[in-house]
C-alpha positions in Angstrom: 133.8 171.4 185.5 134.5 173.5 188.7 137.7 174.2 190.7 138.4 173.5 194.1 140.9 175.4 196.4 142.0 171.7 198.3 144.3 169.5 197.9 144.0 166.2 196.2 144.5 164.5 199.4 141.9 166.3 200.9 139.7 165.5 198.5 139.9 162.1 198.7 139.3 162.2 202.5 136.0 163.9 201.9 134.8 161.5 199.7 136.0 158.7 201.6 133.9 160.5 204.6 131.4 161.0 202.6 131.0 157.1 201.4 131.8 156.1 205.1 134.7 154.3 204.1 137.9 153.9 206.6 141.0 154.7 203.8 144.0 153.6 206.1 141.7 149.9 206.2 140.9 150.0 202.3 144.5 150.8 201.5 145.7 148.0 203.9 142.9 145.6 202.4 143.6 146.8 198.6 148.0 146.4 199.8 147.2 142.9 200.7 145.1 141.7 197.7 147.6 143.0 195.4 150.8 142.4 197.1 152.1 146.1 197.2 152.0 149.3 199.4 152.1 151.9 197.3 149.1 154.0 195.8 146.6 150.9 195.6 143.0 151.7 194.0 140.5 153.0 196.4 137.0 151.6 196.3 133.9 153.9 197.2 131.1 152.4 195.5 130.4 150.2 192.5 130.1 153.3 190.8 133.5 155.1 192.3 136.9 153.2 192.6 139.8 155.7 192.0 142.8 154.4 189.9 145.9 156.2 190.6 148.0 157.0 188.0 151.3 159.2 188.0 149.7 162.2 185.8 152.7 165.2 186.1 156.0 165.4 186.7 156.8 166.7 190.2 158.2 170.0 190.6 160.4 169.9 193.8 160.4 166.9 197.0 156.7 165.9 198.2 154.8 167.7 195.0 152.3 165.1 194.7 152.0 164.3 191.4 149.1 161.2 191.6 146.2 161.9 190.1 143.2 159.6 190.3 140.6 158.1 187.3 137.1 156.3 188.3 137.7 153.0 186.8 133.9 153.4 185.7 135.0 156.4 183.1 138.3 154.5 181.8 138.0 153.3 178.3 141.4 152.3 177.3 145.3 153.4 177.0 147.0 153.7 173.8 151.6 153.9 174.0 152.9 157.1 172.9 156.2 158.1 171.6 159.1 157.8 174.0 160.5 161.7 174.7 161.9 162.9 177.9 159.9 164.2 180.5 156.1 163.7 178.4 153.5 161.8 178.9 154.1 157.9 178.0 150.8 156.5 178.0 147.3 158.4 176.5 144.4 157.2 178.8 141.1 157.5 177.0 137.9 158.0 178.8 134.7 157.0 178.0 133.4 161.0 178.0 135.3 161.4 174.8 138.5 163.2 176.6 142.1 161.9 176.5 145.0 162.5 179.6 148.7 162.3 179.4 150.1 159.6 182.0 154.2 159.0 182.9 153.1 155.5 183.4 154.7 152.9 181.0 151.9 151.6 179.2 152.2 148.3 180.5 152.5 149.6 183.9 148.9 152.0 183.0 147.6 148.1 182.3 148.5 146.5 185.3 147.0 149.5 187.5 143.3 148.9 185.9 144.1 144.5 185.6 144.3 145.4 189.9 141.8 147.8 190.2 139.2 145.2 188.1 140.4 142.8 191.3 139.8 145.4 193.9 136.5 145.8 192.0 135.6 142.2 192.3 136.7 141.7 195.6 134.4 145.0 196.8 131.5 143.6 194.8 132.1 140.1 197.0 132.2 141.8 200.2 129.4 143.9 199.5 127.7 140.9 198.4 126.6 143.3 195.2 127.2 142.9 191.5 128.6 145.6 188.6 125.1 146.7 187.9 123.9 147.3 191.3 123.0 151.1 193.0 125.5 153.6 193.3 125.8 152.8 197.4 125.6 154.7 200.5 123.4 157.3 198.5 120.6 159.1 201.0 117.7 159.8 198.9 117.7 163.9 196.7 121.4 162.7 196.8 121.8 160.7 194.2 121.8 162.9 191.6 124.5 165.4 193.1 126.5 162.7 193.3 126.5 161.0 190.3 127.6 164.6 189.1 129.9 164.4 191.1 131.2 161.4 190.2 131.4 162.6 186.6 133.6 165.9 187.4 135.6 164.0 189.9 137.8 162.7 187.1 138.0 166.5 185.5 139.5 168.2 189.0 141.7 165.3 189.4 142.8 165.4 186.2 143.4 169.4 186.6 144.6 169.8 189.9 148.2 170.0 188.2 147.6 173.8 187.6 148.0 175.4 190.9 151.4 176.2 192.0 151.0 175.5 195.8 152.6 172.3 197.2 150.5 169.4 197.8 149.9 168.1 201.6 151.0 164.7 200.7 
């Protein structure tokens, strides 16, 4: 796991540069398949579609507190107990590790029922299927980012801790 001194926001524009993928087009795209505008999964690769999911409570006006899971890594999401201002929902990953989430449970399972159908429609316009290659990988670059891809989830996860403001 490493740390990054960037905001999530940021982030997610360098790895949507990095996949050469237009985010204000796969947010319209992902708005228009699912019928809402706000926070829809973002598709990078077979191998990388972010989930958002609302992972902290935020600290004062335009704290971002979104926080993003590879629908590859998510396993499943078990209800907790209701109790103001913690986590309602325990997403499991597939690595083994657990993260609180305010979502509602049932809300945590309608995020992943509509990224599965952003999946599906990416695979369809990519003319691709679940097990294909990673994507727009150049070659002695596969490897970094299938890291990459893998400690993704852990600073997004993570990026709670700082104390600075998000750009968002």
């Amino acid at each position: 796991m490493f740390e990054l001194d960037q905001s999530l926001k940021s982030l997610v524009i360098k790895i949507a540069c990095y996949y050469s993928v237009d985010l204000k087009a796969a947010r319209k795209k992902s708005n228009a398949i699912l019928s809402r505008s706000l926070n829809p999964p973002l598709p990078f690769s077979v191998k990388l579609l972010l989930v958002p999911f609302k992972m902290r409570c935020p600290r004062f006006p335009k704290d971002g507190a979104t926080g993003y899971i590879n629908l590859t890594d998510y396993a499943e999401a078990v209800p907790l107990e209701p109790s103001e201002g913690r986590p309602r929902t325990l997403i499991r990953l597939k690595n083994g590790q657990s993260l609180g989430c305010y979502h509602a449970f049932s809300k945590c399972q309608q995020l992943i029922r509509d990224a599965k159908l952003i999946k599906q429609q990416y695979l369809t316009v990519q003319g691709q299927s679940a097990q294909g290659d990673p994507g727009q990988l150049f070659e002695g670059e596969v490897e970094k980012w299938q890291r990459l891809d893998k400690q993704v989830i852990i600073f997004l996860a993570n990026n709670d801790t700082d104390d600075t403001p998000d750009d968002e």
